[in-house]
C-alpha positions as CSV (number, residue, x, y, z in Angstrom):
1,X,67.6,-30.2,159.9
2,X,64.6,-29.2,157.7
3,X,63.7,-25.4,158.0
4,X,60.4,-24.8,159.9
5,X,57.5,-22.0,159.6
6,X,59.2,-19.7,162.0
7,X,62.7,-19.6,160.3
8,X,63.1,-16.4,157.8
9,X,62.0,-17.6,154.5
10,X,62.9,-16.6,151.0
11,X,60.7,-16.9,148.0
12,X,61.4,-16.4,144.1
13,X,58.2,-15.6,142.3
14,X,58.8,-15.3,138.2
15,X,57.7,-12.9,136.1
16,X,56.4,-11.0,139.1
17,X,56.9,-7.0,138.5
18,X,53.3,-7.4,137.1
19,X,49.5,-9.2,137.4
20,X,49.1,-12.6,139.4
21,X,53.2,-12.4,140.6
22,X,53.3,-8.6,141.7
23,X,49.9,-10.2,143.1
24,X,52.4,-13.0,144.8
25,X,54.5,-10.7,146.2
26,X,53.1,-8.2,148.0
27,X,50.8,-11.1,149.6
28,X,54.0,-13.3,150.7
29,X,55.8,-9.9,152.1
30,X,52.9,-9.1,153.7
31,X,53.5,-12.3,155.8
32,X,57.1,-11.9,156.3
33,X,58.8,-13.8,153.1
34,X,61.8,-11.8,151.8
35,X,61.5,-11.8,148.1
36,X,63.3,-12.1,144.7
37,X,61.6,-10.4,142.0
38,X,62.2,-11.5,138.8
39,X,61.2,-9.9,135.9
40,X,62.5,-9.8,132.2
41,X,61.3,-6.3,130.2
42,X,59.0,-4.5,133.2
43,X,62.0,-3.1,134.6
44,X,60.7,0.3,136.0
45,X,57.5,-2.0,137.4
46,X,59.8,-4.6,139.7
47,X,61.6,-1.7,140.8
48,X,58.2,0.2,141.9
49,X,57.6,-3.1,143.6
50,X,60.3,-3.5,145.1
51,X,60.4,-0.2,147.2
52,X,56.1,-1.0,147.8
53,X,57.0,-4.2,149.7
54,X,60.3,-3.0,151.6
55,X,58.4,0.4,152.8
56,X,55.4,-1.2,153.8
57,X,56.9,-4.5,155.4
58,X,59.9,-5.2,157.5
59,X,61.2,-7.6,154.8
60,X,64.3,-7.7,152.0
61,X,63.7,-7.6,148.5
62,X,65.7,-7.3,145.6
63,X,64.4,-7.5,141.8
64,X,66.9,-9.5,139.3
65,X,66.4,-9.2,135.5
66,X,66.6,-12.8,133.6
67,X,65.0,-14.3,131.1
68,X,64.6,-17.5,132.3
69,X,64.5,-19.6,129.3
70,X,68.4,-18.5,128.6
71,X,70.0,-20.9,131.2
72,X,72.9,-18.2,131.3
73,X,71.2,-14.9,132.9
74,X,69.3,-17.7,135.4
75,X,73.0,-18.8,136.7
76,X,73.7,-15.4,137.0
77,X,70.7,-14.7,138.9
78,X,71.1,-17.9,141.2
79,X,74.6,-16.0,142.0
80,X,72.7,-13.0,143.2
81,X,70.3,-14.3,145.3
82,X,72.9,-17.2,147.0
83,X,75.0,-13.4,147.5
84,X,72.3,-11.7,149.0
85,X,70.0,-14.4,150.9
86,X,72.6,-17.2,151.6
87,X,69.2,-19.5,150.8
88,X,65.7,-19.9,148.7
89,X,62.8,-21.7,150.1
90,X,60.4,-20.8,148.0
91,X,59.9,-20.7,144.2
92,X,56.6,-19.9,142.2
93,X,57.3,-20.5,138.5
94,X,54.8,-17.9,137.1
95,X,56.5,-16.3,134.0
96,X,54.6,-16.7,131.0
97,X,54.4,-15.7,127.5
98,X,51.4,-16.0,124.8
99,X,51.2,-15.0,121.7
100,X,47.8,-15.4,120.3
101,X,47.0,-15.5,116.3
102,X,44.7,-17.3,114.2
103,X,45.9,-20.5,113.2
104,X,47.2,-19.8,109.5
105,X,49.9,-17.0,111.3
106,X,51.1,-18.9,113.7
107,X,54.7,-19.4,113.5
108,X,56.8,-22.1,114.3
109,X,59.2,-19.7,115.9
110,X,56.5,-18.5,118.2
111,X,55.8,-22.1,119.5
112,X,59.4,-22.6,120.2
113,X,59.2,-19.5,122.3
114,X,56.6,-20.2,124.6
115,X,57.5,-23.8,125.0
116,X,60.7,-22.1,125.8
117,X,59.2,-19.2,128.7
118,X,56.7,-21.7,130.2
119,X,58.0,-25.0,130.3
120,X,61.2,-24.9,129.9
121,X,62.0,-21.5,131.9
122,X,60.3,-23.5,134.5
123,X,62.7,-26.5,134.6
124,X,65.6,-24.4,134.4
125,X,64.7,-22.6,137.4
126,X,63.2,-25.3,139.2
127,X,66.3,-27.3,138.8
128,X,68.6,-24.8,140.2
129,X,66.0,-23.6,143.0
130,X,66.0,-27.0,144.0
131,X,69.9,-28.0,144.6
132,X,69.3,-25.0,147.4
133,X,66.3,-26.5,149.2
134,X,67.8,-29.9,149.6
135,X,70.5,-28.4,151.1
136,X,68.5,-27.4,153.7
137,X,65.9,-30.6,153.3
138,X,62.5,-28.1,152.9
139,X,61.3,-26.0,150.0
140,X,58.0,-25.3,148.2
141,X,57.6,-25.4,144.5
142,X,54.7,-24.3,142.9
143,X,54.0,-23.9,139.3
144,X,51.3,-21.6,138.1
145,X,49.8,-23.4,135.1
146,X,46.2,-22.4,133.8
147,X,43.1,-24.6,133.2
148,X,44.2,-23.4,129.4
149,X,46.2,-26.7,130.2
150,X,43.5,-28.5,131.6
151,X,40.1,-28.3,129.7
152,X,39.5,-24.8,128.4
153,X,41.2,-24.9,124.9
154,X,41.7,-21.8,122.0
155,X,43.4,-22.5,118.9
156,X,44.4,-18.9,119.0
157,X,46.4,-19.6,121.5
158,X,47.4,-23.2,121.4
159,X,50.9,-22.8,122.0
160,X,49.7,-21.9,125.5
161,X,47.7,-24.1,126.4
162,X,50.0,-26.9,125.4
163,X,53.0,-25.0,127.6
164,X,50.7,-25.4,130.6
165,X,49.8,-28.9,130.2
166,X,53.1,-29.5,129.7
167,X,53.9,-27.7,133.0
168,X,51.4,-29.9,135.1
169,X,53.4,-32.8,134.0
170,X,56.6,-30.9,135.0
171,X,54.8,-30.6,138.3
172,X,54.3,-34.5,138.6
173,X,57.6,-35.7,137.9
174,X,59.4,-32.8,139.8
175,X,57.6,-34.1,142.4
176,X,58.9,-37.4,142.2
177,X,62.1,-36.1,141.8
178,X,62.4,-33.9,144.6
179,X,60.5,-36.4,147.2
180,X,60.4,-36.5,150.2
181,X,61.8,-32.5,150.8
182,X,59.9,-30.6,148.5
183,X,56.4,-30.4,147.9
184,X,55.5,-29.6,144.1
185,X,52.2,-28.2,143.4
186,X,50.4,-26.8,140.6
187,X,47.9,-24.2,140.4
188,X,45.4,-23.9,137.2
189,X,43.4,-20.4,137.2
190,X,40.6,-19.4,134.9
191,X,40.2,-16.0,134.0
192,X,41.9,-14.0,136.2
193,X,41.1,-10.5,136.0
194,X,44.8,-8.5,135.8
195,X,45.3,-5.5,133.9
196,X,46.8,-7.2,131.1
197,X,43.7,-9.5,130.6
198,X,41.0,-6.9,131.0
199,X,42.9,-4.3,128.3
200,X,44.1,-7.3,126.0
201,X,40.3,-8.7,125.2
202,X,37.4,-6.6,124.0
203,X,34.0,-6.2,125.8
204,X,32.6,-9.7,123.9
205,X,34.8,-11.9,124.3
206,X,35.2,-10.5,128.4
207,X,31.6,-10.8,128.7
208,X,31.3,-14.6,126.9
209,X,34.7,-15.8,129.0
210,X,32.3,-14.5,132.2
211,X,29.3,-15.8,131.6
212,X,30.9,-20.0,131.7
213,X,32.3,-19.0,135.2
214,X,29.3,-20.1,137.6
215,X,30.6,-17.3,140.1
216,X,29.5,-14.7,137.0
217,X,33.1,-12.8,137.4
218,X,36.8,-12.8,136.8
219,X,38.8,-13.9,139.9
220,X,41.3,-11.4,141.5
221,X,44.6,-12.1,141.3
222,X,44.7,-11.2,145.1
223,X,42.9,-14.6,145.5
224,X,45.7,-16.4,143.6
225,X,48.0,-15.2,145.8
226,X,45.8,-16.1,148.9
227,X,46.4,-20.2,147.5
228,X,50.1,-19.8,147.1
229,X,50.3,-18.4,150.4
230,X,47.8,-21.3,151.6
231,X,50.4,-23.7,149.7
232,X,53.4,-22.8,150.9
233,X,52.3,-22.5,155.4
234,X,52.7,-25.6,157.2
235,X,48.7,-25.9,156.7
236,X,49.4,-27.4,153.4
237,X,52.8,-29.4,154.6
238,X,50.9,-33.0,153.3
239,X,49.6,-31.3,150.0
240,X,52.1,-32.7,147.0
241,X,51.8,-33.7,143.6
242,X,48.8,-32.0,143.1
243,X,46.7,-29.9,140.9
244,X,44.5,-26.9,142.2
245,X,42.3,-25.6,140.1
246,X,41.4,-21.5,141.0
247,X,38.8,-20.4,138.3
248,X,34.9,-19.6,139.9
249,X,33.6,-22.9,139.0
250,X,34.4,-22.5,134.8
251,X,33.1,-24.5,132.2
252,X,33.2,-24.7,128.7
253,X,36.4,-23.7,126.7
């Protein structure tokens, strides 16, 4: 039997001790999710997190260390939270990496590596996630692409853009894959405006990102979070195989 809306769910969010998945988290404890925090070098921050969502909401959460592009330290992870929850039912593959140069340094070991944190970090977890939602016949997948993947290009940081195009066909066939038990979604969001974005760009380049979103502003990552929650209710039980864009109506690349 299929788990239903009341039943105690548990959700994985990647790369999620900072920006859009700390975002994530405290949104889906809020409503009663216990969590998994994963997190690969912002130890201190999961931990901080951690302790915000357990004291602040009657819900479990533990934060796990993997880099989840080394198949290894994923198992191992998988092991924890099969120990400590018994079950998953949720997974939002949001880890990311980007390394942005011009074009004449780019490496072809820094391709490799973001091919190897965004896409396929996401299949490895996704794969594993998986085998324990069908056991139960329910779970929600959703990937957290960008619309870097979509129609808003930089050469600066092309390896990025390709890894999220590449995970919005991930998202397509996983559905496939995983039909009829679990829904796979992806979400694409424009300039979202976490503390890593706002300190990473100067003042011009903020100001000439904002002025192609038709809302005249960065989004919050509090309104990302609003959409995975929106994604992963019963509300959004017939939405599959799809792509949602989140970006204040942006145009232009």
């Amino acid at each position: 039997m299929g788990t239903n809306q009341n039943d105690k769910k548990v959700v994985l969010v990647t790369g999620s001790a900072r920006g859009i998945g700390a975002a994530i988290i405290r949104e889906l404890a809020k409503c009663g999710y216990d969590c998994v925090i994963n997190y690969h070098t912002s130890e201190k921050a999961a931990y901080i997190l951690r302790d915000e969502v357990t004291s602040k909401y009657n819900v479990k959460a533990i934060a796990i260390k993997a880099d989840i592009s080394k198949e290894d330290e994923v198992d191992e992870m998988f092991k924890i939270i099969e120990k400590e929850f018994g079950n998953l039912s949720c997974l939002i593959n949001n880890a990311a990496i980007d390394i942005p140069k011009v074009f004449e340094s780019k490496r072809t070991q820094d391709f490799k590596r973001v091919m190897d944190v965004n896409v396929i970090g996401a299949y490895i977890v996704s794969r594993k996630a998986s085998k324990l939602m069908l056991k139960n016949k329910w779970g929600r997948i959703i990937n957290i692409s960008s619309t870097n993947g979509i129609n808003t290009y930089y050469p600066m940081c092309l390896e990025y853009d390709a890894s999220k195009a590449a995970l919005i066909s991930l998202t397509h066939n996983l559905s496939i894959q995983f039909a009829p038990y679990i829904t796979v979604n992806a979400i694409a969001p424009g300039f979202i405006g976490t503390e890593a974005e706002l300190m990473d760009y100067d003042k011009e380049f903020i100001e000439e990102e904002i002025s192609k979103i038709l809302l005249r502003r960065p989004g919050k990552p509090e309104e990302v979070s609003n959409l995975v929650r929106f994604l992963l209710s019963d509300e959004a039980s017939y939405i599959n195989n799809t792509v949602i864009r989140i970006d204040g109506g942006q145009y232009g690349s």
